[in-house]
KEVEX-185759 format. One record per residue (C-alpha): x, y, z. Coordinates in Angstrom, 3 decimals, decimal comma. Layout:
N
<site><c1>X</c1><c2>Y</c2><c3>Z</c3></site>
...
***
This chain:
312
<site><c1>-8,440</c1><c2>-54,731</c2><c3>-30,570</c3></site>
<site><c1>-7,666</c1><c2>-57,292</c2><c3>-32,432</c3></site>
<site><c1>-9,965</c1><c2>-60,797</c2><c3>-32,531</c3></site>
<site><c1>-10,525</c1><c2>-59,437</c2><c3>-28,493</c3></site>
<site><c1>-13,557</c1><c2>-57,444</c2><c3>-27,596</c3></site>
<site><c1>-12,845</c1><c2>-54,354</c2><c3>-25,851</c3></site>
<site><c1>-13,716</c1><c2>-54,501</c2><c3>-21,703</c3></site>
<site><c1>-16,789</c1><c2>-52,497</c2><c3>-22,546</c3></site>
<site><c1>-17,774</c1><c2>-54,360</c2><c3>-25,438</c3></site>
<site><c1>-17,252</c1><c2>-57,904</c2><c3>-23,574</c3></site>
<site><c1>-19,359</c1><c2>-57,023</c2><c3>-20,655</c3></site>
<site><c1>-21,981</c1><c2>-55,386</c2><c3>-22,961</c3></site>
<site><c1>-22,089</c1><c2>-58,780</c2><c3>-24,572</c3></site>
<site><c1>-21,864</c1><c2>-61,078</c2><c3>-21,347</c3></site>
<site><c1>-24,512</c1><c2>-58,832</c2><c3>-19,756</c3></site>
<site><c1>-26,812</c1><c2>-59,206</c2><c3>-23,154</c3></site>
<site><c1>-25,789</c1><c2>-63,316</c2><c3>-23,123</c3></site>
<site><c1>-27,508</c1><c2>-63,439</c2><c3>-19,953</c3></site>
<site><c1>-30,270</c1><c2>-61,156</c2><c3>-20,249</c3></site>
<site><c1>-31,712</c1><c2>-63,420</c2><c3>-22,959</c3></site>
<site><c1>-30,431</c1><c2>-66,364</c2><c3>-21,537</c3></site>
<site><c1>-32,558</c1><c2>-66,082</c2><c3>-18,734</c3></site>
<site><c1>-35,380</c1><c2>-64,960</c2><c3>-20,506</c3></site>
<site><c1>-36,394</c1><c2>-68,428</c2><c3>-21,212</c3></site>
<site><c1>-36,525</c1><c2>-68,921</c2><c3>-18,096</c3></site>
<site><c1>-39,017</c1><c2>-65,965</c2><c3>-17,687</c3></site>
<site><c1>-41,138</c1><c2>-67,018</c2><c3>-19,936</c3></site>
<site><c1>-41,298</c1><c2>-70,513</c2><c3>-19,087</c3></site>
<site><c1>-42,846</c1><c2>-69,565</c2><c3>-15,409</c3></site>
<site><c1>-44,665</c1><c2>-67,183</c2><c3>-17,104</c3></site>
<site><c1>-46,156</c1><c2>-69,467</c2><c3>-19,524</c3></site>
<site><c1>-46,752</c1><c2>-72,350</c2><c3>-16,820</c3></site>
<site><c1>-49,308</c1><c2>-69,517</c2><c3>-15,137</c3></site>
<site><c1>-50,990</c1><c2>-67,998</c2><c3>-18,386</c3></site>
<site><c1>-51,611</c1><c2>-68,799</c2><c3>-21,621</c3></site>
<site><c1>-48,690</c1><c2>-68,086</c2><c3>-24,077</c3></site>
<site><c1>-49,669</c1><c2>-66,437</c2><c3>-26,935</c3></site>
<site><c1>-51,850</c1><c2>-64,225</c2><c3>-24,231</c3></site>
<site><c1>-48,823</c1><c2>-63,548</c2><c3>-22,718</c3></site>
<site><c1>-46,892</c1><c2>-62,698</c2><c3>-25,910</c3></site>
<site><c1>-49,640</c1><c2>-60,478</c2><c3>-26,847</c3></site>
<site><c1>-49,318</c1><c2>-58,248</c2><c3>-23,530</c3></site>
<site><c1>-46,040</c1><c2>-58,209</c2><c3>-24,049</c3></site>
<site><c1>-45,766</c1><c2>-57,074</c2><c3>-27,599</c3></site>
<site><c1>-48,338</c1><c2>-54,132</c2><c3>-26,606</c3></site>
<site><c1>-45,419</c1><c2>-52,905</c2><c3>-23,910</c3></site>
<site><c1>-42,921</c1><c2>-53,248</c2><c3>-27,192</c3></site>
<site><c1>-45,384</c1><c2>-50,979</c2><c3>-28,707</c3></site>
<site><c1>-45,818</c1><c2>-48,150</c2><c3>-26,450</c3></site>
<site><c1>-42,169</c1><c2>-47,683</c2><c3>-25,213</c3></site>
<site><c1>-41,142</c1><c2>-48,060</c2><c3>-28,978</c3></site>
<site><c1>-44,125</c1><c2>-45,695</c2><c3>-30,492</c3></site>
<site><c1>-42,377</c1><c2>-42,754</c2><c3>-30,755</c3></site>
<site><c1>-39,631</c1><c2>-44,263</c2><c3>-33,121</c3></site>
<site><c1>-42,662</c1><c2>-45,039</c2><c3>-35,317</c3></site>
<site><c1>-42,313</c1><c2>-44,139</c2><c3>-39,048</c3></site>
<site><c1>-44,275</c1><c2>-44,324</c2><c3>-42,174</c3></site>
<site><c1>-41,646</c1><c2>-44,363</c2><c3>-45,586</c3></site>
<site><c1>-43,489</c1><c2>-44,757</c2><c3>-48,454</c3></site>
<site><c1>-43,057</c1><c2>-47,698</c2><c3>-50,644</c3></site>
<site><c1>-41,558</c1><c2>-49,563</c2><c3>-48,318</c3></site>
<site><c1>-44,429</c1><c2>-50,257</c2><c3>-45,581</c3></site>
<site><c1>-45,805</c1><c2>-53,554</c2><c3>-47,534</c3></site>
<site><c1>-42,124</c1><c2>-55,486</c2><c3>-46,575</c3></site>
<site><c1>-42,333</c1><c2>-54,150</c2><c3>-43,216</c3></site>
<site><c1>-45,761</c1><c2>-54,882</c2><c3>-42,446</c3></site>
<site><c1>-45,346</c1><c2>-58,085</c2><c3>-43,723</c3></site>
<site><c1>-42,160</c1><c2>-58,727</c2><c3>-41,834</c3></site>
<site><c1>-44,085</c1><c2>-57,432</c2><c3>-38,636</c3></site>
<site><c1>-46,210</c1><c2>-60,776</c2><c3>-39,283</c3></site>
<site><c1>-43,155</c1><c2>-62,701</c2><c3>-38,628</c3></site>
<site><c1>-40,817</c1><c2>-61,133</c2><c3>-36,362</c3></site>
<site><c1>-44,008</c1><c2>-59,683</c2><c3>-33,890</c3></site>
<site><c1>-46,974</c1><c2>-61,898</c2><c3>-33,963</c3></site>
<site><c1>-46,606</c1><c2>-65,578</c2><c3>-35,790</c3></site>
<site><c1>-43,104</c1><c2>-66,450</c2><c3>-34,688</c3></site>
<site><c1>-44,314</c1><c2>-65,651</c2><c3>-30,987</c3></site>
<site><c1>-47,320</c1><c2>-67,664</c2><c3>-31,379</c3></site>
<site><c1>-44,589</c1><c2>-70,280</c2><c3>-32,236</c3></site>
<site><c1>-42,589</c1><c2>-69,848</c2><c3>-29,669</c3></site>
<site><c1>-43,745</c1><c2>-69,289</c2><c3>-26,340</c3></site>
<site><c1>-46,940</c1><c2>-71,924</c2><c3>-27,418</c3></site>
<site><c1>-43,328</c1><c2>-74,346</c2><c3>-27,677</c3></site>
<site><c1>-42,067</c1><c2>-72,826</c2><c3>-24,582</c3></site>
<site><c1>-44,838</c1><c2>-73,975</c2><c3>-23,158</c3></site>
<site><c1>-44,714</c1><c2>-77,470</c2><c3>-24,210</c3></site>
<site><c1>-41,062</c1><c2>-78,335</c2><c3>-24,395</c3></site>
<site><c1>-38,601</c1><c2>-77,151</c2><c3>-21,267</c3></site>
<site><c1>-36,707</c1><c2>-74,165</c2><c3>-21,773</c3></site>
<site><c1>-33,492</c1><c2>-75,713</c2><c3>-22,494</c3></site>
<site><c1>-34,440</c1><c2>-77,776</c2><c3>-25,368</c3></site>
<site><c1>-36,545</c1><c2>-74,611</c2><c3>-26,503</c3></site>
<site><c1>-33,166</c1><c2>-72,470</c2><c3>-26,471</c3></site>
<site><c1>-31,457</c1><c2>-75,120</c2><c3>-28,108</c3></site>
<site><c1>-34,304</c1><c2>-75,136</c2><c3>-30,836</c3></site>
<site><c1>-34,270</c1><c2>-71,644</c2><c3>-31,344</c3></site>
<site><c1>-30,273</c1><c2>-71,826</c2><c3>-32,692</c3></site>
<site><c1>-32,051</c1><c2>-72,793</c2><c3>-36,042</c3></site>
<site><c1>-32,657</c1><c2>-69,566</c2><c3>-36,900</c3></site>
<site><c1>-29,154</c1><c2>-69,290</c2><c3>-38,287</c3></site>
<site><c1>-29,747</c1><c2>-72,793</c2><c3>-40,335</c3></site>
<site><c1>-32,959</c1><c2>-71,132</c2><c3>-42,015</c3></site>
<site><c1>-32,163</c1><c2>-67,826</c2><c3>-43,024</c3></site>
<site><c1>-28,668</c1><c2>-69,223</c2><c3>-44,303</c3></site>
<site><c1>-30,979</c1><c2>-71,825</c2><c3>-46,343</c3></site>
<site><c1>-33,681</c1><c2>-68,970</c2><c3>-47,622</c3></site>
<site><c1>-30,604</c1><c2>-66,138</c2><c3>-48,348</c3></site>
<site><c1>-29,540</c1><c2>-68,947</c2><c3>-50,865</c3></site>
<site><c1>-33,047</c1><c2>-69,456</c2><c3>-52,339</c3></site>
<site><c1>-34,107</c1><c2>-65,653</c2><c3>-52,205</c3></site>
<site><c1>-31,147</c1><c2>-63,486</c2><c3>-51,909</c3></site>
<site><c1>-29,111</c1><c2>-65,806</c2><c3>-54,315</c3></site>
<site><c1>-26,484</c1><c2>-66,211</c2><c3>-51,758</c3></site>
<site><c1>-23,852</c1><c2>-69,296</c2><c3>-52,651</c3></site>
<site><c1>-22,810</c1><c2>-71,343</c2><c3>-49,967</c3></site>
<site><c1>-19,986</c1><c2>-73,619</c2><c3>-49,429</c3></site>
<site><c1>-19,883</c1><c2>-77,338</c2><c3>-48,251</c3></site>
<site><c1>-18,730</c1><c2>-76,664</c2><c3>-45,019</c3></site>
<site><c1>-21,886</c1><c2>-74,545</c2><c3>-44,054</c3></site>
<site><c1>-23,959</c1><c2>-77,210</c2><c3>-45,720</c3></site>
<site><c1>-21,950</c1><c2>-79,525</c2><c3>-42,927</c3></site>
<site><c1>-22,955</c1><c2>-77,291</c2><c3>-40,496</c3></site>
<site><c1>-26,860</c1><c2>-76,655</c2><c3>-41,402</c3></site>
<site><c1>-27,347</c1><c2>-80,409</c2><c3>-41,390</c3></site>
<site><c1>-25,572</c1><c2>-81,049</c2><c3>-37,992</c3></site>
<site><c1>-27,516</c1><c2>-78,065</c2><c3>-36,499</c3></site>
<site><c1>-30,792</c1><c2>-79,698</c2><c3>-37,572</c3></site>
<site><c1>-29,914</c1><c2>-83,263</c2><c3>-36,891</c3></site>
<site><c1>-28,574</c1><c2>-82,227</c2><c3>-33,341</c3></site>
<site><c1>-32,481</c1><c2>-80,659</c2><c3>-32,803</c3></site>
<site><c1>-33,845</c1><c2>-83,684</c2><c3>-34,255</c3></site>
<site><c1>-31,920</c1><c2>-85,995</c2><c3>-31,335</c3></site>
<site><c1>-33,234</c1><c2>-83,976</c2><c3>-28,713</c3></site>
<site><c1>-37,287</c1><c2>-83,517</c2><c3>-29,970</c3></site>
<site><c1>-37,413</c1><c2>-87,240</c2><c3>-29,971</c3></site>
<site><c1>-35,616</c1><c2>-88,427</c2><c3>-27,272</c3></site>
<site><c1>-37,298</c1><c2>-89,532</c2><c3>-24,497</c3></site>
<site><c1>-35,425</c1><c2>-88,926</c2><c3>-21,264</c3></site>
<site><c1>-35,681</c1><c2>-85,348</c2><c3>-21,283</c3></site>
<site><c1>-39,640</c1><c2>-85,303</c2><c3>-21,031</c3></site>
<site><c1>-40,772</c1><c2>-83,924</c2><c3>-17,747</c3></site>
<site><c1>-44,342</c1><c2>-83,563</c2><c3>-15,807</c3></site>
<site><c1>-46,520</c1><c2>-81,651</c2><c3>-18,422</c3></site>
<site><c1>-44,022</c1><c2>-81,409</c2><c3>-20,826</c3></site>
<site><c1>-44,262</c1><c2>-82,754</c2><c3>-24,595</c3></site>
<site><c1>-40,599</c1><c2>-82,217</c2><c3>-25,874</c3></site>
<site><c1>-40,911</c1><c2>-83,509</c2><c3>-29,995</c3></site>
<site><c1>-44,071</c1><c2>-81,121</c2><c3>-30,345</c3></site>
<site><c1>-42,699</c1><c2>-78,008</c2><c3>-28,202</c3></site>
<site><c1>-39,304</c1><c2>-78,478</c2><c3>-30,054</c3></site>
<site><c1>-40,831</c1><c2>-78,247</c2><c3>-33,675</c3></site>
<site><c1>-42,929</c1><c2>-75,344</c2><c3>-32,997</c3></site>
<site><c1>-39,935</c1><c2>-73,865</c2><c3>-31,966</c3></site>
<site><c1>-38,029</c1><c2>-74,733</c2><c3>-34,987</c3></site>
<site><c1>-41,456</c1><c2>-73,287</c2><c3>-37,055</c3></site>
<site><c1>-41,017</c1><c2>-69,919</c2><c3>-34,931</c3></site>
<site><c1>-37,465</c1><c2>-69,707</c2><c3>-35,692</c3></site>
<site><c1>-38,220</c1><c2>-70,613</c2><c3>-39,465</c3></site>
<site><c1>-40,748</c1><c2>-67,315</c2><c3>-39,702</c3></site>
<site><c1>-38,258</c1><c2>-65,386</c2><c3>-38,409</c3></site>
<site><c1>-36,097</c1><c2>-66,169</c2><c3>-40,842</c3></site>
<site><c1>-38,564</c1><c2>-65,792</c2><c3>-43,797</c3></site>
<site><c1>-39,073</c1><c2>-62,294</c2><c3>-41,971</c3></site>
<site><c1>-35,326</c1><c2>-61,325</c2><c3>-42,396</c3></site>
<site><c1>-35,345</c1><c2>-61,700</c2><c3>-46,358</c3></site>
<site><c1>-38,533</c1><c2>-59,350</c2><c3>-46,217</c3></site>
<site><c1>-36,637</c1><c2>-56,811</c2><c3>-44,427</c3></site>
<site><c1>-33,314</c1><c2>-56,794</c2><c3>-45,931</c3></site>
<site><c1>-35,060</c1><c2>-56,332</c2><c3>-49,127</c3></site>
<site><c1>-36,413</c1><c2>-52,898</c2><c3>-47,534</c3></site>
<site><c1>-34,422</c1><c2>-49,600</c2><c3>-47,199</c3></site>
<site><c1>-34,192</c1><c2>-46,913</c2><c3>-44,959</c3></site>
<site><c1>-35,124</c1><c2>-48,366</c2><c3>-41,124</c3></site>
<site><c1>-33,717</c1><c2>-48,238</c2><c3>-38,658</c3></site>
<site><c1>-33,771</c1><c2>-51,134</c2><c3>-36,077</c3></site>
<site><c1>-35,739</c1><c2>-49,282</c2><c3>-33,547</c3></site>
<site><c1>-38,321</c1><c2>-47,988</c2><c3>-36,287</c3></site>
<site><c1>-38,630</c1><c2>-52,115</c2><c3>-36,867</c3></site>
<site><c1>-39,073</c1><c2>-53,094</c2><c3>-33,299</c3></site>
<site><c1>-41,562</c1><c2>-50,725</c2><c3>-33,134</c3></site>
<site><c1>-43,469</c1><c2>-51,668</c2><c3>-36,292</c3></site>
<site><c1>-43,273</c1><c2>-55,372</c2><c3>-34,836</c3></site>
<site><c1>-45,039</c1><c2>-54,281</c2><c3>-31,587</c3></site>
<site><c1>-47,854</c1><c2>-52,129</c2><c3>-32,970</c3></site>
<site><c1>-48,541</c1><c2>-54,792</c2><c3>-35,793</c3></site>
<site><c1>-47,788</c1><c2>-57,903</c2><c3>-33,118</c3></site>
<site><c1>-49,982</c1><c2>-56,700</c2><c3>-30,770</c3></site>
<site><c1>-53,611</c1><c2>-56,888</c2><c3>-31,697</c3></site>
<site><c1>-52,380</c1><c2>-60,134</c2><c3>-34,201</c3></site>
<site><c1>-51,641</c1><c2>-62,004</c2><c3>-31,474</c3></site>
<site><c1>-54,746</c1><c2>-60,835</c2><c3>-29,422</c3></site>
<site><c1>-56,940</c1><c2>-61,911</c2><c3>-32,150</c3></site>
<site><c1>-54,838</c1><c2>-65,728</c2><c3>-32,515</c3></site>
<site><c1>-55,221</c1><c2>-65,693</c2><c3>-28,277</c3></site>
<site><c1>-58,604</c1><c2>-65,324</c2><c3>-28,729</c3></site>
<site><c1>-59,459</c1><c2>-67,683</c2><c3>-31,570</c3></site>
<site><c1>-57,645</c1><c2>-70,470</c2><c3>-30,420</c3></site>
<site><c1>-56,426</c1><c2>-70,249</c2><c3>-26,238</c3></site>
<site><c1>-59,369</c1><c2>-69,850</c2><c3>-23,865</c3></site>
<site><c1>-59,543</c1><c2>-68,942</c2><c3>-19,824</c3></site>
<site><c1>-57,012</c1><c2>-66,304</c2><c3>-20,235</c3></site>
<site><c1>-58,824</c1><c2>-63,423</c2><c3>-18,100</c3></site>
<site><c1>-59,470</c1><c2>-66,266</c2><c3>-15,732</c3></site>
<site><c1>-55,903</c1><c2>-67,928</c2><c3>-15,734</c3></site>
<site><c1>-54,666</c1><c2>-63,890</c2><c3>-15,562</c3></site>
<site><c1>-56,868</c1><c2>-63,647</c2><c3>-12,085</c3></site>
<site><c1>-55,641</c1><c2>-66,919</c2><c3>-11,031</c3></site>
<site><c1>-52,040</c1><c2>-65,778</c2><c3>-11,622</c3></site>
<site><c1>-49,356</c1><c2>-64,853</c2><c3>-9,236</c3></site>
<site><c1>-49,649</c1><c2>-60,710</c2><c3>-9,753</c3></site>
<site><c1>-46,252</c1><c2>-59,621</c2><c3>-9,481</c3></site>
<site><c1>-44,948</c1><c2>-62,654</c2><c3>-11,231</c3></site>
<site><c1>-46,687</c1><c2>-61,799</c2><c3>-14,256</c3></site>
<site><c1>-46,208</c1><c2>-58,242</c2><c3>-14,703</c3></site>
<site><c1>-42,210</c1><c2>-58,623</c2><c3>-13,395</c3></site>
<site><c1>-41,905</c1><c2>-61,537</c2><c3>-16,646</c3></site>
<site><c1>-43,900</c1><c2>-59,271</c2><c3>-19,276</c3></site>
<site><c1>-41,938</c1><c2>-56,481</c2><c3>-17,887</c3></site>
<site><c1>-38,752</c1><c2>-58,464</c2><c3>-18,531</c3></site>
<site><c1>-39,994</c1><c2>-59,411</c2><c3>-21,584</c3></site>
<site><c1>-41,143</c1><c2>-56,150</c2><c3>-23,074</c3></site>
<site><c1>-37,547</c1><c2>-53,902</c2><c3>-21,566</c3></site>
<site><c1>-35,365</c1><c2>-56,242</c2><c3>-21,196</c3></site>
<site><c1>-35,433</c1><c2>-58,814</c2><c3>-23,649</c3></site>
<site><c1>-36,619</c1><c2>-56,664</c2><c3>-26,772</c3></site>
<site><c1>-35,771</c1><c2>-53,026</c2><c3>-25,719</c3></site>
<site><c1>-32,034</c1><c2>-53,228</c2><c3>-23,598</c3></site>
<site><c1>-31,369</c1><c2>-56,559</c2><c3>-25,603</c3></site>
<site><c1>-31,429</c1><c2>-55,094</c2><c3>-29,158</c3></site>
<site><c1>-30,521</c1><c2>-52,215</c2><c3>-28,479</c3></site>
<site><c1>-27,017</c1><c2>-53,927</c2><c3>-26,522</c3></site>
<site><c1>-27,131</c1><c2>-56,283</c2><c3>-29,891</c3></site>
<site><c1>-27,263</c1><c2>-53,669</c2><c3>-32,780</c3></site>
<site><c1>-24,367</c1><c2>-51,228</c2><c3>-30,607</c3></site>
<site><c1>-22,202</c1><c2>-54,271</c2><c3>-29,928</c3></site>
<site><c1>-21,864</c1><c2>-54,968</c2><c3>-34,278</c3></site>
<site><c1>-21,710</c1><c2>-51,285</c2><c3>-35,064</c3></site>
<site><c1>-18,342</c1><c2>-51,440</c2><c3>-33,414</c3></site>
<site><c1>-17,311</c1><c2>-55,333</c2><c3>-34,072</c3></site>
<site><c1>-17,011</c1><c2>-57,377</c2><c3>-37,059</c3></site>
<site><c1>-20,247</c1><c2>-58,993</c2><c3>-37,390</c3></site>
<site><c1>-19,261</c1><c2>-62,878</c2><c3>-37,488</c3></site>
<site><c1>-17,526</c1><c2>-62,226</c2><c3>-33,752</c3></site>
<site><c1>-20,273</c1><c2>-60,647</c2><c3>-32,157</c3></site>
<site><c1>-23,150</c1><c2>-63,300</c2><c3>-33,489</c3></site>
<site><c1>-20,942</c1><c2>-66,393</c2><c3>-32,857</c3></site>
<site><c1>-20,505</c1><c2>-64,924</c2><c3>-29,211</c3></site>
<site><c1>-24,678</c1><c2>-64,525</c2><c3>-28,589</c3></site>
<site><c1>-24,063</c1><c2>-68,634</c2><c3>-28,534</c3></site>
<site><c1>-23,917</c1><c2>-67,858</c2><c3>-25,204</c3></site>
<site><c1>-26,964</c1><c2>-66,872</c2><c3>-24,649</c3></site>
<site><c1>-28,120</c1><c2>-70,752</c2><c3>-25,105</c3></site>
<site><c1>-25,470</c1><c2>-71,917</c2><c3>-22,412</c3></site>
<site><c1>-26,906</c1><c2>-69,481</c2><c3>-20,232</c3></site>
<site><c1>-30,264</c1><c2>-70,475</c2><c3>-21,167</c3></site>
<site><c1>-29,555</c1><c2>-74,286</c2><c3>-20,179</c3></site>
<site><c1>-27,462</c1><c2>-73,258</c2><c3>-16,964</c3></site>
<site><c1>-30,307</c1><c2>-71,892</c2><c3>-15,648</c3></site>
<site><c1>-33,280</c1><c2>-74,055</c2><c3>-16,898</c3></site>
<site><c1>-31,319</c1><c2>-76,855</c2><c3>-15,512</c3></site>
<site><c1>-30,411</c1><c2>-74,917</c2><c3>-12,063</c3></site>
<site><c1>-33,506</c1><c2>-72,652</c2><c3>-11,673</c3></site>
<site><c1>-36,255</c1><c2>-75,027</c2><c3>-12,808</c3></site>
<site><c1>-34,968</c1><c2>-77,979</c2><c3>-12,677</c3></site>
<site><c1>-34,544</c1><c2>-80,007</c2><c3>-16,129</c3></site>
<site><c1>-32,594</c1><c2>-82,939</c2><c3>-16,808</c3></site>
<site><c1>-29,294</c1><c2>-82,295</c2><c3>-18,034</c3></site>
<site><c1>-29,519</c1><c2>-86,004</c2><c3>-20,164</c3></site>
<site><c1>-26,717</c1><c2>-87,524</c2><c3>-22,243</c3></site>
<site><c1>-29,104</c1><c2>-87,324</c2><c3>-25,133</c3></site>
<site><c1>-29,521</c1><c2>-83,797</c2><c3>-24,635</c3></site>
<site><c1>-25,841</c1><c2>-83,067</c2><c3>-24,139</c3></site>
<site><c1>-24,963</c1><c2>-84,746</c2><c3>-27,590</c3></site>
<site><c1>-27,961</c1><c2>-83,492</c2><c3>-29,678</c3></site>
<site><c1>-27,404</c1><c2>-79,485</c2><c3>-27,603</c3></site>
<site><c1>-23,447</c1><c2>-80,081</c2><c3>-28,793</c3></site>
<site><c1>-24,339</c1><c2>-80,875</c2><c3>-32,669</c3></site>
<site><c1>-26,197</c1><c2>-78,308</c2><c3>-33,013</c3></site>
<site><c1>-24,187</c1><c2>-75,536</c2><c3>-31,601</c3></site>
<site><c1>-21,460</c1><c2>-76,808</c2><c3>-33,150</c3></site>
<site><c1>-23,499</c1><c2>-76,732</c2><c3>-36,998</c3></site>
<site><c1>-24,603</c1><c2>-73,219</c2><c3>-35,687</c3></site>
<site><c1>-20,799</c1><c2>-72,241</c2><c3>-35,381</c3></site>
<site><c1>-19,735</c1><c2>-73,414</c2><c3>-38,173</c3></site>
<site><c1>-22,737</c1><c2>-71,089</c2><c3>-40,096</c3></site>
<site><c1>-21,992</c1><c2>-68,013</c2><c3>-38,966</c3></site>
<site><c1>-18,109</c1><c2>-68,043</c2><c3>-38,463</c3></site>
<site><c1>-18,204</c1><c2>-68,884</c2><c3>-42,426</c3></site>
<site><c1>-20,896</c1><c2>-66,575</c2><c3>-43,097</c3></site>
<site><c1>-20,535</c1><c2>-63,328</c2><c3>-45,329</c3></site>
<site><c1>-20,724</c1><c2>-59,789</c2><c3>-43,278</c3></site>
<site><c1>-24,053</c1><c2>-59,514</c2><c3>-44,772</c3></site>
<site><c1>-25,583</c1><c2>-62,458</c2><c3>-43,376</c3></site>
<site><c1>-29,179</c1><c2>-62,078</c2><c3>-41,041</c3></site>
<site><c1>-28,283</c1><c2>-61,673</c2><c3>-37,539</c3></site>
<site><c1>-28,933</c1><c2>-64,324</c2><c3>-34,961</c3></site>
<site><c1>-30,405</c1><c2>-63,396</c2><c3>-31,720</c3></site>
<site><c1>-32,323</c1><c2>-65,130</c2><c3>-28,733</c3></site>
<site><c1>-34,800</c1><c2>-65,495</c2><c3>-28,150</c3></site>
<site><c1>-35,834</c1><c2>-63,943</c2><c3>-31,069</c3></site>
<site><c1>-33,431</c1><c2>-61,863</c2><c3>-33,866</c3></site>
<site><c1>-32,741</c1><c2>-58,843</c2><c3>-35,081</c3></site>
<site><c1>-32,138</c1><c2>-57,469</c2><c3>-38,419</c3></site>
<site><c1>-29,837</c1><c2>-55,090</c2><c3>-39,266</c3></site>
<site><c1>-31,870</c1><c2>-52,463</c2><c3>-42,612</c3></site>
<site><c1>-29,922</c1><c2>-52,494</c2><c3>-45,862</c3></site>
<site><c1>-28,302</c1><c2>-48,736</c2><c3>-45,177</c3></site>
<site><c1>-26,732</c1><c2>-49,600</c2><c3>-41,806</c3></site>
<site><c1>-24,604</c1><c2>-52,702</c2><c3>-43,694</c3></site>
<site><c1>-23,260</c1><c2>-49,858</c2><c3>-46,101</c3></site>
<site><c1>-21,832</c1><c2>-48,056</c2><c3>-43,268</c3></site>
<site><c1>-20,002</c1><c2>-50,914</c2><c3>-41,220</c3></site>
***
């Protein structure tokens, strides 16, 4: 096949580009009508159930998991969808492209990875492409507070990546096993933050629009984490790794496509130039990135255990 994805592969990876594409979208209605981390909680318990019977306990290697479930199922979501909230959902999915930035930065500090001066090139454009949209100011909208939303973005995408070194330092999971871990562990974690810190949520849940809410957690919960993985983790058993996470960048054009048609946002020059640098850092990242390298994935990522690398 060449440098060309196969027909089934490319649709597989169009239809996954705009499953999570429009998930920010989701969320962002979603988020507008609850309160986020309440929602992130109810959808992390769906994670849970469908994922529970892929649940495993392996000895001696539960304390990186568990700790990884911090990151990748509870914290980085309190992140997130609390900067979903604030910020519109195309700057958010613009944001969230850091991911690749940090985990590139922590493999070098942790994982003693050596990096060359082009990805340093593209780590600082990605970040100072972020940096032009979070403080521009003709991209802020009615409720919307774009420099605060965009850094807790950047923070979610930043435990995420501090999540990935955790697990690629553990052995024998599978991604499903993970997923599932992150749900069950997620869960109640971000319950217990809703509670402490968000307020009105039974009240704003009454308030809601029913079918709205349960279709987005629903999304959420099968689509996003369930289908999307799943689509992810099939597509790079069966492509080189570099071409299948350099295509998922676009899942962010899909992302702005439809936060600009479906809800809305301004599609600004300042915007266009600071959404261009830091696709274009991104790019450079993960095209000169080792096979090894932490997977990228929207809105949140995926890692791939230790013993599945060995056999691609």
């Amino acid at each position: 096949m060449g440098i060309f994805l196969a027909a089934r592969e490319l649709l597989v990876l169009l239809v996954l580009c705009v499953a999570w594409g429009f998930h920010y979208v989701v969320v962002k209605v979603a988020v507008v009508e609850i309160p986020p981390i309440f929602y992130a909680a109810m959808r992390m318990t769906i994670v849970a159930a469908v994922l529970a019977p892929f649940l495993r306990w392996r000895p001696g290697q539960m304390k990186l998991v568990l700790l990884a479930a911090f990151c990748f199922g509870a914290i980085n979501y309190a992140f997130l969808f609390t900067g979903l909230k604030l910020a519109t959902a195309s700057a958010s999915a613009i944001a969230n492209q850091l991911y690749v930035p940090f985990a590139t930065i922590l493999s070098v500090i942790f994982l003693k990875e050596t990096i060359g001066w082009r990805r340093i090139v593209g780590i600082s454009l990605a970040f100072a492409g972020v940096a032009v949209i979070a403080i521009s100011k003709d991209q802020d909208v009615d409720g919307a507070r774009i420099g605060i939303g965009v850094g807790l973005v950047a923070a979610a995408t930043f435990v995420e990546a501090n999540g990935s070194i955790l697990v690629k330092k553990a052995s024998g999971f599978k991604p499903w096993e993970l997923l599932a871990w992150f749900g069950l562990i997620g869960a109640p974690c971000l319950f217990a933050i809703s509670a402490t810190i968000e307020h009105g949520q039974m009240a704003a849940l009454a308030a809601s629009d029913k079918k709205l809410i349960i279709g987005a957690i629903l999304y959420s919960a099968i689509v996003s984490s369930v289908f999307g993985h799943t689509a992810y983790y099939w597509l790079i058993q069966r492509r080189p790794v570099s071409e299948v996470a350099s295509s998922t960048l676009l899942t962010t054009f899909f992302a702005v496509s439809f936060s600009v048609a479906l809800l809305g946002e301004p599609f600004t020059l300042a915007f266009i130039i600071g959404g261009v640098m830091t696709l274009i850092g991104v790019a450079i990242v993960v095209l000169r990135a080792p096979a090894a390298a932490p997977e990228p994935g929207a809105p949140e990522s995926i890692v791939i255990a230790p013993e599945e690398e060995a056999k691609r």
